[in-house]
Every structure is written in C-alpha cells, then in structure tokens.
N, CA, C and O of each residue as an XYZ file, in Angstrom:
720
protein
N      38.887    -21.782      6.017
C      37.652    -22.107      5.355
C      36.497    -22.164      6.359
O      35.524    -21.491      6.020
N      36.414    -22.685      7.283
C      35.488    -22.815      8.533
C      35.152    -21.445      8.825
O      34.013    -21.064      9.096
N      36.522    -20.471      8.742
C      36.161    -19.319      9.481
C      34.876    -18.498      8.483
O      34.003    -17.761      8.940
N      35.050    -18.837      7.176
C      33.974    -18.471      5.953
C      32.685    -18.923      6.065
O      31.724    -18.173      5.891
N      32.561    -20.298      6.392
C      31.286    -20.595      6.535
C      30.539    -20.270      7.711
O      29.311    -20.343      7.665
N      31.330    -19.795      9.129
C      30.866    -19.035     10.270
C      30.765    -18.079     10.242
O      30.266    -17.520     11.219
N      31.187    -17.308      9.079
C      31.063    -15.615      8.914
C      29.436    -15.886      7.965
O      28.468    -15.208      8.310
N      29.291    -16.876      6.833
C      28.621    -16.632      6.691
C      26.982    -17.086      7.248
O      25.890    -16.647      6.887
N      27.345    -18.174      8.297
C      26.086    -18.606      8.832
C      25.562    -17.354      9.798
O      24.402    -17.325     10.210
N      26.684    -16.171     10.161
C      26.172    -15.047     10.898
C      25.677    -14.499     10.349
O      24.695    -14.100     10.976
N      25.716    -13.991      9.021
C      25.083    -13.089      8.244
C      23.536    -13.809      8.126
O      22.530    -13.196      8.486
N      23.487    -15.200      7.569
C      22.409    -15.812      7.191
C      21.614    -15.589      8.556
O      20.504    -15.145      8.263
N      21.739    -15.709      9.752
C      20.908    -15.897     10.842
C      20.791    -14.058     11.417
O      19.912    -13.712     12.206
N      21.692    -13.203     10.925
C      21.065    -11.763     11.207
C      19.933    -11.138     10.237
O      19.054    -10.279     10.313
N      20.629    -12.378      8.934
C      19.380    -11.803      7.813
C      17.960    -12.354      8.481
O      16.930    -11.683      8.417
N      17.995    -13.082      8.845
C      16.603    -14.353      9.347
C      16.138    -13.707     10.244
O      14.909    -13.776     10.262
N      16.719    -12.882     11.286
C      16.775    -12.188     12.424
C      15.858    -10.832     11.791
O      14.666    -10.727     12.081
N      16.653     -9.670     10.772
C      15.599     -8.906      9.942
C      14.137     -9.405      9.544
O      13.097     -9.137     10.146
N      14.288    -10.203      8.378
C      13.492    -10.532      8.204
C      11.833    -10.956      8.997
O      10.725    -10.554      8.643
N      12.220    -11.995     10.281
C      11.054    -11.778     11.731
C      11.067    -10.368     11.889
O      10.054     -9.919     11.353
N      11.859     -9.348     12.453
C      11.454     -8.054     12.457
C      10.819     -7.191     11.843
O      10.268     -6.230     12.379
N      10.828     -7.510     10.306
C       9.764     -6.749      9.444
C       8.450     -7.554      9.293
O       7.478     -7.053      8.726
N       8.427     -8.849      9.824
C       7.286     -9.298      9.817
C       6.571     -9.072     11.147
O       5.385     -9.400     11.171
N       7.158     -8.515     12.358
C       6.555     -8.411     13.508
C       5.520     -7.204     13.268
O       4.489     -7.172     13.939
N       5.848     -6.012     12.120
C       5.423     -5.233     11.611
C       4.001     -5.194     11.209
O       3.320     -4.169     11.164
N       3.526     -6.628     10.861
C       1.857     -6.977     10.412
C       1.179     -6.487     11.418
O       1.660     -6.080     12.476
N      -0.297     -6.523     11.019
C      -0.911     -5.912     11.593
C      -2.278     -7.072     11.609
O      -2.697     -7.407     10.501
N      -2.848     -7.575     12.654
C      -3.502     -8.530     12.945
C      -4.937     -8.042     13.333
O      -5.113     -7.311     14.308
N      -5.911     -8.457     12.565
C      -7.477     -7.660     13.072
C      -8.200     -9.289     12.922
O      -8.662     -9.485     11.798
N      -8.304    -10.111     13.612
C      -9.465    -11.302     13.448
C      -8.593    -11.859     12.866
O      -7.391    -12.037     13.059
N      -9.715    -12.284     11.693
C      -8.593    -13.376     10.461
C      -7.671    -12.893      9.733
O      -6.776    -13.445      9.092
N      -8.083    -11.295      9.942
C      -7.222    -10.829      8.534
C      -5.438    -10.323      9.009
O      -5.073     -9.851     10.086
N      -4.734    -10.580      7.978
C      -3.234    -10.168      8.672
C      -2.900     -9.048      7.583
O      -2.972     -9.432      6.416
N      -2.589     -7.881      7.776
C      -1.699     -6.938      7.011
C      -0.786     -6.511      7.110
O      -0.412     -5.894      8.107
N       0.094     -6.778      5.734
C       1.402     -6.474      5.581
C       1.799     -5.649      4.717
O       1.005     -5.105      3.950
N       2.863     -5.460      4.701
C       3.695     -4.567      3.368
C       3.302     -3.181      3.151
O       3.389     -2.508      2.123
N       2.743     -2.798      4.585
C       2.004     -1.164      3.819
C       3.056     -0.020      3.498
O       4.142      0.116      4.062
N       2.563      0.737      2.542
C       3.994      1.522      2.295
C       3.295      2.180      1.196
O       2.364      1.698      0.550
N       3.903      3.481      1.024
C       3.379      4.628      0.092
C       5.006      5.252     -0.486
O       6.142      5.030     -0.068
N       4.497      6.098     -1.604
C       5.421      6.729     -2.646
C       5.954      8.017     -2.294
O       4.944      8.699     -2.465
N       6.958      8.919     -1.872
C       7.079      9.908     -1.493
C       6.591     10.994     -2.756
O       6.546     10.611     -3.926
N       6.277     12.226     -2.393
C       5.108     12.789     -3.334
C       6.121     14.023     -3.325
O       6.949     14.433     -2.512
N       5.493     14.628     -5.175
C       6.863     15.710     -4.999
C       5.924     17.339     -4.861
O       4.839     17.685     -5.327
N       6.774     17.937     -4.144
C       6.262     19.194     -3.837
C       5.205     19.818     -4.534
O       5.335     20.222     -5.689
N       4.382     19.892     -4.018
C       2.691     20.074     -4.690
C       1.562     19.517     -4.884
O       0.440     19.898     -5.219
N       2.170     18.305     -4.550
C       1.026     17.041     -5.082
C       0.223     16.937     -4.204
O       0.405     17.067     -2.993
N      -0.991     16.626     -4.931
C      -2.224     16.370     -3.790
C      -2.747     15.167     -4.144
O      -3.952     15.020     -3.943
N      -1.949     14.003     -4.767
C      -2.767     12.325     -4.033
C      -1.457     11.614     -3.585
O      -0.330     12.091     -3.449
N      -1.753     10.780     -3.459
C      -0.621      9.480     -3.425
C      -1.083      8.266     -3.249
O      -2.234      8.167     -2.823
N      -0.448      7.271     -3.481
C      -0.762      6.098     -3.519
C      -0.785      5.096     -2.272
O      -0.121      5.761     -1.478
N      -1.092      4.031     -1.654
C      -0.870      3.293     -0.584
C      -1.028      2.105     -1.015
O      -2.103      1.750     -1.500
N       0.013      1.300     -0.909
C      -0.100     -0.187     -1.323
C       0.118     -1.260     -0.248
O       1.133     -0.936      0.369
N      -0.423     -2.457      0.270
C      -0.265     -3.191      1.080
C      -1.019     -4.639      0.807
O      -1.760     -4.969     -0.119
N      -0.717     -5.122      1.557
C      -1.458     -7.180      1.117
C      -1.598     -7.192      2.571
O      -0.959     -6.854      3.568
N      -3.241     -7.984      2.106
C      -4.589     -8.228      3.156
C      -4.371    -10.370      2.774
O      -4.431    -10.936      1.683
N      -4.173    -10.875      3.923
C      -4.689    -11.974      4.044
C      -5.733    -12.577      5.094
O      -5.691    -12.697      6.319
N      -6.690    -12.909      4.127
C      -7.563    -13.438      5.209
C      -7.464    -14.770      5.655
O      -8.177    -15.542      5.013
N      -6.760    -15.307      6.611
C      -6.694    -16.899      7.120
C      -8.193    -17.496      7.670
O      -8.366    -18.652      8.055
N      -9.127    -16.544      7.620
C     -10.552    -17.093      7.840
C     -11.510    -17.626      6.932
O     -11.273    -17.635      5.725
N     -12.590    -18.079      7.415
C     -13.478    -18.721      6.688
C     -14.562    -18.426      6.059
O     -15.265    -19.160      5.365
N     -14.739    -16.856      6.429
C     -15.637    -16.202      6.175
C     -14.903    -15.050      5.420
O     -13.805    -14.551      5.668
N     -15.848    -14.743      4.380
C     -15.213    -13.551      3.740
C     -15.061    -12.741      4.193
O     -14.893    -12.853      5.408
N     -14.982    -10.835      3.383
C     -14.879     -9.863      4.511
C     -14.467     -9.009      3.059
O     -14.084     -9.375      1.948
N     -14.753     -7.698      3.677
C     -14.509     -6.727      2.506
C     -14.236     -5.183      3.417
O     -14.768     -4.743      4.436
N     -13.096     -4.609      2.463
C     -12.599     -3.510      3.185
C     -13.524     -2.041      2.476
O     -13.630     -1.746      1.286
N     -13.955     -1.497      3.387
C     -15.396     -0.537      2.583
C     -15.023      0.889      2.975
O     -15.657      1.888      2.634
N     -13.878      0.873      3.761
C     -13.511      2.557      4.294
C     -11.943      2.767      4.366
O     -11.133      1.840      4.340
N     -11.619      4.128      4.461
C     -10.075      4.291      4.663
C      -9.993      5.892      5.011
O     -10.327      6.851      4.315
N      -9.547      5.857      6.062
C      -9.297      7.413      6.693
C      -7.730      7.528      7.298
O      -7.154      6.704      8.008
N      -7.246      8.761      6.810
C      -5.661      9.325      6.630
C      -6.314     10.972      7.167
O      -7.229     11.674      6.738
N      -5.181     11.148      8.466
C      -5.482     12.207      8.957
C      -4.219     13.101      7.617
O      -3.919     14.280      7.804
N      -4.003     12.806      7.153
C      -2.858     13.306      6.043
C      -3.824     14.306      4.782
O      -3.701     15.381      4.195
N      -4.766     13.201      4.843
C      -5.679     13.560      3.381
C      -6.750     13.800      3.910
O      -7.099     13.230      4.943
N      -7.824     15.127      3.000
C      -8.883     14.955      2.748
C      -9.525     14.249      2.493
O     -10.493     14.174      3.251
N      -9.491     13.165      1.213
C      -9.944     12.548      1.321
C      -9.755     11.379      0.915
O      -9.137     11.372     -0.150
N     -10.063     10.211      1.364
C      -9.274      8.624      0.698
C     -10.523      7.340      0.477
O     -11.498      7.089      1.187
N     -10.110      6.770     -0.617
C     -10.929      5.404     -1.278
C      -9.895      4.615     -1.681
O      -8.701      4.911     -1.717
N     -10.443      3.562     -1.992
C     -10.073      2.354     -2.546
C     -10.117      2.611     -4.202
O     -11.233      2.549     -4.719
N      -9.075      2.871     -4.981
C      -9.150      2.731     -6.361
C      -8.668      1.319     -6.823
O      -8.150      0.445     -6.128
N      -9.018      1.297     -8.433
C      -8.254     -0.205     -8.961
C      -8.125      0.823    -10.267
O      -8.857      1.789    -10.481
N      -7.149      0.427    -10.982
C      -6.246      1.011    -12.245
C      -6.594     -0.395    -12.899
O      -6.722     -1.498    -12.370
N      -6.719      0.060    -14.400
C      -6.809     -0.731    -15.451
C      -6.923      0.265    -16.753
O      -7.331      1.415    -16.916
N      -6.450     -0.586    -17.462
C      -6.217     -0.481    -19.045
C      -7.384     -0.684    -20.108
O      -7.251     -1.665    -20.840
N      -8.412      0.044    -20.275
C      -9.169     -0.415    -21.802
C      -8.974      0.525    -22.879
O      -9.251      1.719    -22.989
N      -8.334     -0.453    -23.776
C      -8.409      0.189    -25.735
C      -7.104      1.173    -25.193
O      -7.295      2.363    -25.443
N      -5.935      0.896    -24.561
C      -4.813      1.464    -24.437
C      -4.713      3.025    -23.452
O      -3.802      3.852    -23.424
N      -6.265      3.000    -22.577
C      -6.512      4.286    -21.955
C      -6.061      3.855    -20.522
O      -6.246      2.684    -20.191
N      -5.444      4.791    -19.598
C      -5.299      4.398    -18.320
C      -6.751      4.527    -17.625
O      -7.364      5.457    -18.148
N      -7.388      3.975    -16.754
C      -8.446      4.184    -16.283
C      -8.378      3.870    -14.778
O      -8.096      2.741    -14.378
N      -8.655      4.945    -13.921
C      -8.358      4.848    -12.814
C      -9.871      5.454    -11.902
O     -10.297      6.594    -12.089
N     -10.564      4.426    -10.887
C     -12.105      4.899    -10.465
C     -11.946      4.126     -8.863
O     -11.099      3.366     -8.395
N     -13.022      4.649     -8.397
C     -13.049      4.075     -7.249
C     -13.590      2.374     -6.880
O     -14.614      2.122     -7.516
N     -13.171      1.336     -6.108
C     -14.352      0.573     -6.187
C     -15.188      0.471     -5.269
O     -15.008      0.335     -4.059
N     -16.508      0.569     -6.111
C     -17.970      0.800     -5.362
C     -17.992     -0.544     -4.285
O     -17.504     -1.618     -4.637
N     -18.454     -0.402     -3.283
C     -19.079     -1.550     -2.365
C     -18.367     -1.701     -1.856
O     -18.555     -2.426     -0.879
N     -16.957     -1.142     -2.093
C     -15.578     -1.864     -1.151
C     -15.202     -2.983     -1.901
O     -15.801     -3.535     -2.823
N     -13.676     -3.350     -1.161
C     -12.957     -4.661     -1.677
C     -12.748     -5.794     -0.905
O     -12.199     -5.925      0.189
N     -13.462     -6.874     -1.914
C     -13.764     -7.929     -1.215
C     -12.494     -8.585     -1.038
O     -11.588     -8.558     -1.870
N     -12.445     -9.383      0.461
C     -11.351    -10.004      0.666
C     -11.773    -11.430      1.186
O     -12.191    -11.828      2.273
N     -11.498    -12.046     -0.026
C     -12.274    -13.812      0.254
C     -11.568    -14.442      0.874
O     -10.349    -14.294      0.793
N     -12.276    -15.535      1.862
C     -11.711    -16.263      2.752
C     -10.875    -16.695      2.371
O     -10.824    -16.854      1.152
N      -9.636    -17.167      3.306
C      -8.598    -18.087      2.808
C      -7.813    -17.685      1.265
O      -7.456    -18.516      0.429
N      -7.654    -16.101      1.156
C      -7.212    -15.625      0.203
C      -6.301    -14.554      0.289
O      -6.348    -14.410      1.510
N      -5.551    -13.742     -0.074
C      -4.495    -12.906     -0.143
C      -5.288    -11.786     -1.325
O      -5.499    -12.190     -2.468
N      -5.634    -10.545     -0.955
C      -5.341     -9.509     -1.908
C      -4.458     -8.358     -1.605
O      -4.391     -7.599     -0.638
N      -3.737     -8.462     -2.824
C      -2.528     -7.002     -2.703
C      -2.893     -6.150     -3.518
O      -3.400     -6.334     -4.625
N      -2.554     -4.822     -2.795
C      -2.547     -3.336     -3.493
C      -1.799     -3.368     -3.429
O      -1.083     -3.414     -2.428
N      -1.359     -3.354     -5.440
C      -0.252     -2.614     -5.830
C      -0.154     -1.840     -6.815
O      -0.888     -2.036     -7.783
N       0.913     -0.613     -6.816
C       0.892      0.234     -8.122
C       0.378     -0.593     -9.742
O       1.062     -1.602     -9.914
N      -0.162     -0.467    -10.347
C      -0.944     -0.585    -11.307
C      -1.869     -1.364    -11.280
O      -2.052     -1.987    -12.326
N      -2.835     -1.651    -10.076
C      -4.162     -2.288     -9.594
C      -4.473     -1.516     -8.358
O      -4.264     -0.305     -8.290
N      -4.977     -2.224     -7.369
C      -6.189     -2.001     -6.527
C      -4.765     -0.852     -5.568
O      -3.589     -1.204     -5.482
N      -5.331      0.477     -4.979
C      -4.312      0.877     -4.191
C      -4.943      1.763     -3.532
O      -5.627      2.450     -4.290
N      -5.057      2.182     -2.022
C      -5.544      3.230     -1.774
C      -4.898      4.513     -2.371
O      -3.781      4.705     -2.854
N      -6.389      5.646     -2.104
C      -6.145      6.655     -2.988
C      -5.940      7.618     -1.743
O      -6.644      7.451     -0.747
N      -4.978      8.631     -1.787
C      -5.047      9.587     -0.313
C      -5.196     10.946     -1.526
O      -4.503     11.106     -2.531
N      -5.983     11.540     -1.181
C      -6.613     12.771     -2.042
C      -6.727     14.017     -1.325
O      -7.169     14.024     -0.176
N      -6.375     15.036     -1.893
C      -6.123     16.137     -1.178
C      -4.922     16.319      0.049
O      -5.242     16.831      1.122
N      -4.027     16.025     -0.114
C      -3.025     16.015      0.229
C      -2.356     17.230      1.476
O      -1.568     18.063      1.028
N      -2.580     17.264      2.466
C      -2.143     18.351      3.765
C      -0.845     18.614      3.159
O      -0.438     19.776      3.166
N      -0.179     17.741      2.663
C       1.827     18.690      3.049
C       2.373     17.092      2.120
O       1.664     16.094      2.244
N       3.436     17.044      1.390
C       3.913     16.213      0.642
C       4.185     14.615      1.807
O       4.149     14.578      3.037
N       4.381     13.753      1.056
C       4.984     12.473      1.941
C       6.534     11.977      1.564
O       6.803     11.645      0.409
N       7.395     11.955      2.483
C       8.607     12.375      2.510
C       9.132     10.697      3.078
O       8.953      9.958      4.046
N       9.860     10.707      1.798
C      10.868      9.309      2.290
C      10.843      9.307      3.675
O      10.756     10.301      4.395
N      10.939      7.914      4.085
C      11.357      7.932      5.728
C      10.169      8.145      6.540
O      10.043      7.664      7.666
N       9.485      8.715      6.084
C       8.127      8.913      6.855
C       7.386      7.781      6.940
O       7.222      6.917      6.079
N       6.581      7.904      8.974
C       5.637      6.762      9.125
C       4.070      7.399      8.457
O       3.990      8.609      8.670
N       2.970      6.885      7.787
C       2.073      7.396      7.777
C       0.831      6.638      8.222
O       0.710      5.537      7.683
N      -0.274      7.041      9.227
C      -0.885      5.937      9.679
C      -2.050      6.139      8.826
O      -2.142      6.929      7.887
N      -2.893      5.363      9.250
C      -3.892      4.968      8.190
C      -4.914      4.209      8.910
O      -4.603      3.363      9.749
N      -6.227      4.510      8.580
C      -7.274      3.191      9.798
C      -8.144      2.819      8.400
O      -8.878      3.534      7.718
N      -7.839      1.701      8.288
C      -8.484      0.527      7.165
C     -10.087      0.353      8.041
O      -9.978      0.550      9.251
N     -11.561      0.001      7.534
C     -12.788      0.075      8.236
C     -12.702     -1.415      7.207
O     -12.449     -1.469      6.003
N     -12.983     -2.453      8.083
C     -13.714     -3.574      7.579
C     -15.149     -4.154      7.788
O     -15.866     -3.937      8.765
N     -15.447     -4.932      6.700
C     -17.064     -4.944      6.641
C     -17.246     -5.949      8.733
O     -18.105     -5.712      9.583
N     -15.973     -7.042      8.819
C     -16.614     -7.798      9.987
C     -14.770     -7.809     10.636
O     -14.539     -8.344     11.720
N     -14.036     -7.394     10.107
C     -12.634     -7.105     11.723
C     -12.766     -5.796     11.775
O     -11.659     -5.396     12.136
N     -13.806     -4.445     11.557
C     -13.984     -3.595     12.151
C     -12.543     -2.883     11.864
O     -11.858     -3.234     10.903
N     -12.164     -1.934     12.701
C     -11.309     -0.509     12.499
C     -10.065     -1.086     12.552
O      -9.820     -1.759     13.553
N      -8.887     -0.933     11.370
C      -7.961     -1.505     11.820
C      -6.683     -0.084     11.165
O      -6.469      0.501     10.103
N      -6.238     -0.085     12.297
C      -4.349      1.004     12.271
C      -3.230      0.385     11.922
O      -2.521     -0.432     12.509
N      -3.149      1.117     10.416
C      -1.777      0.623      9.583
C      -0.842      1.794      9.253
O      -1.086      2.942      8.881
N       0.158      1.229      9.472
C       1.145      3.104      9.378
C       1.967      2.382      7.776
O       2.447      1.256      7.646
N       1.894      3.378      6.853
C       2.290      3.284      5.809
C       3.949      3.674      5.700
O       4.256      4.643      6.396
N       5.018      3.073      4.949
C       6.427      3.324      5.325
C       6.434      4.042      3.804
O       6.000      3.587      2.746
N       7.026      5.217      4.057
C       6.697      6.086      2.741
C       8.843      6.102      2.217
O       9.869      6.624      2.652
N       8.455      5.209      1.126
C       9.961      4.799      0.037
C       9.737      6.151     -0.681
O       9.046      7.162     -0.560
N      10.709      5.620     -1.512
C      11.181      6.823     -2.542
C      10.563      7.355     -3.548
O       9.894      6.404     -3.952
N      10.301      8.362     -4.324
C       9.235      8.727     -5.384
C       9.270      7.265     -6.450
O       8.172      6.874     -6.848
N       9.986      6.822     -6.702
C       9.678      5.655     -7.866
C       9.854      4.336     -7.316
O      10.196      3.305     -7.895
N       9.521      4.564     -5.913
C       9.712      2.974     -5.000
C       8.784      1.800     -6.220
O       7.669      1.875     -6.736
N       9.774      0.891     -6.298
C       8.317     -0.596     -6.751
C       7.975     -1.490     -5.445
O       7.389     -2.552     -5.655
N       8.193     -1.252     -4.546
C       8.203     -2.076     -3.408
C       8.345     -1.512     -2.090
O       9.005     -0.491     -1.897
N       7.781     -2.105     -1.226
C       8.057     -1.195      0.531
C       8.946     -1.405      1.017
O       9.123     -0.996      2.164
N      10.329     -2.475      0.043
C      11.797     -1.986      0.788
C      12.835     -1.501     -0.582
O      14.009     -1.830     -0.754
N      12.029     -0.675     -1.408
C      12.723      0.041     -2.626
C      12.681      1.319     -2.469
O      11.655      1.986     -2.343
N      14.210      1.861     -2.471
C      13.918      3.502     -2.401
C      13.785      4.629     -3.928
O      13.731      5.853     -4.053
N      13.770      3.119     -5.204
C      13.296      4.472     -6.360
C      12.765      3.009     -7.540
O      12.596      1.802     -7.365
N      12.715      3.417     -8.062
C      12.379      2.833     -9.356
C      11.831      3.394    -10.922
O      12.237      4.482    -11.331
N      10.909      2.580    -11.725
C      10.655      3.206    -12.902
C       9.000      4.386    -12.782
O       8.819      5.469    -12.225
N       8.107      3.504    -13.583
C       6.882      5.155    -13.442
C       6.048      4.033    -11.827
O       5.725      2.887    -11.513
N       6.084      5.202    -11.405
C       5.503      5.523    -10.758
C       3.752      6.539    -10.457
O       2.968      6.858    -11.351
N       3.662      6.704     -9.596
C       2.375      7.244     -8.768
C       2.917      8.429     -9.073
O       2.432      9.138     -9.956
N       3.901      8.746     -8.428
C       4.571     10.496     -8.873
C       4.174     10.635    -10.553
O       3.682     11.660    -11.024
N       4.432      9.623    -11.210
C       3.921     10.338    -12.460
C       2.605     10.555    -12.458
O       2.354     11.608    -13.044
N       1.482      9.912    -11.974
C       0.070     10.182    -12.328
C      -0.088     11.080    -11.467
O      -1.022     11.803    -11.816
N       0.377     11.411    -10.474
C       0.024     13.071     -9.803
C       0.309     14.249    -10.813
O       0.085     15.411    -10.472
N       0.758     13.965    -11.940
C       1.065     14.777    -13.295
C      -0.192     15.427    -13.498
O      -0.429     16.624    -13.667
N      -1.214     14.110    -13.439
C      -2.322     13.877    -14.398
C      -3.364     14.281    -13.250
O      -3.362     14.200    -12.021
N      -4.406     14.832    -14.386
C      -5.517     15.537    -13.425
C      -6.423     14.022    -13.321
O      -6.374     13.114    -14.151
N      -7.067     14.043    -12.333
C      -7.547     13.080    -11.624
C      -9.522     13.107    -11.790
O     -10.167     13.794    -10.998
N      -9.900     12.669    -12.373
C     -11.760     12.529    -12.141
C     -12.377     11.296    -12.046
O     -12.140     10.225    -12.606
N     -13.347     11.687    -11.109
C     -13.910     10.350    -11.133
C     -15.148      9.418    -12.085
O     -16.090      8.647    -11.904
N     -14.533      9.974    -12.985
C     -15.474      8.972    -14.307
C     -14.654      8.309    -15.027
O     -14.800      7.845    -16.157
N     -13.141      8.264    -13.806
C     -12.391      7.155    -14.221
C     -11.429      7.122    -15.385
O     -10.729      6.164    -15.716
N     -11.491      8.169    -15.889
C     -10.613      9.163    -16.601
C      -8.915      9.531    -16.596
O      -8.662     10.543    -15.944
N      -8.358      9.213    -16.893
C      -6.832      9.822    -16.409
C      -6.604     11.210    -17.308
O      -6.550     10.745    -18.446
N      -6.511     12.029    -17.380
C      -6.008     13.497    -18.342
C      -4.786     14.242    -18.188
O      -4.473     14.867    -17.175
N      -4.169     14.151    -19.157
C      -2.540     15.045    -18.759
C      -3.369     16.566    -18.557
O      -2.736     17.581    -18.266
C-alpha cells in the first residue's frame, strides 16, 4: 500500500513539475502577463486562422492592445465574434482591446481572437508560430502561438467540435458579415 501512495505522490509532483513548465511559457511585458497562446491548424487552402490567448494585467493602469503582426500573414487584427437575431457576426475591434487594470482578458474561439488573414502556407499541428502583440503602454511584445489540432477547444487539445476551420468555409468581409 505505501508503495501506491509513493507511486502516486511521483506522478502528482511530475504533474506539478509540467505544469511550472508550461507556465514558464508566459510571456511578461510590464504589468501585463501572457498566456495560453495557441492557434487552430488550418486545412489546405485556407487563408485566415484564428489565435487565442489570455492577457493579464497585474497593473494599475489600464492598457489596450491596438496592433498584431504575423510574419505568416498578410494581414492581422483583433476581431470579436458575436451573435445578433441568430447571424454570426464577425468585425474588427476599432481602437484596439482594452485591457483593464487588475483584470484578465481572454481570446477565445467564439469572442475576441486574433485574426491572421491572408495566409503564406497552412498552420500545421505542432507548429511554433510567433506573433508581436503592439501595446498602447508595454510596447512590442513576442508571443509564439502553439498551433493544436483543426478542432482544438484549448492550447492543450488536439481536436474538438466547430471550430475556426469551419469559418475558413465562410467568405470573410468586413461589414462584419459571415457568408457561406
């Protein structure tokens, strides 16, 4: 019996052991800490994809993220997805996204997510992808995106249900529009 509970206090303290390791992973600019970045692998042809990650600001002062450049893509913004009268509606947000002091915002698939547009060559499970986030006051910050599986729900899921791969279906405009 002893030998069970020492097998399993090893496991518990290698899991604990992972766990610090994927958090050594954040990415620290001033107040703000970023985590969880990670994108959808894209299927042969596609020209957007998605980027999802959580911004905490431990500061006192607000701060808002107003730029995003991917040597991957032509071209990239900040979208937010929402629902009116049962329509998908997907636009950029103007002014950038505010990230209030002493607050946590996450991009995730069906809200706020970067948009990578125009697409160089697909994004392939397993792949690092970097990324430089422009903030209004921590300035230029380098996040490498961990690219999961086409129906990832999460940055340690390798598939799941709809996905980003499905709205690369859909033709894309910016009057916020979704169109099969």
């Amino acid at each position: 019996m002893y030998g069970l509970y020492r097998s399993l206090a090893s496991a518990a303290f290698v899991t604990l052991l992972s766990v610090t390791a994927a958090s050594a992973a954040d990415v620290k600019a001033g107040d703000l800490v970023i985590s969880q970045a990670w994108s959808r692998a894209t299927p042969g042809g596609a020209k957007v994809a998605g980027g999802f990650l959580t911004i905490t600001n431990n500061g006192k002062a607000d701060d808002r993220l107003v730029a995003i450049t991917a040597d991957v893509a032509g071209r990239t913004e900040v979208h937010e997805m929402s629902m009116d009268n049962g329509v998908m509606k997907m636009r950029p947000v103007e002014g950038g996204l505010a990230v209030p002091a002493g607050k946590t915002v996450t991009l995730a698939p069906g809200g706020y997510h970067l948009m990578l547009e125009e697409l160089k060559s697909p994004l392939k499970q397993g792949e690092h992808v970097p990324v430089t986030l422009q903030f209004e006051k921590a300035g230029k910050v380098q996040v490498t995106l961990d690219v999961q599986g086409v129906g990832a729900k999460g940055p340690s899921d390798s598939g799941g249900a709809m996905d980003h791969g499905n709205m690369m279906k859909m033709d894309h405009d910016h009057s916020g529009m979704m169109k099969k």
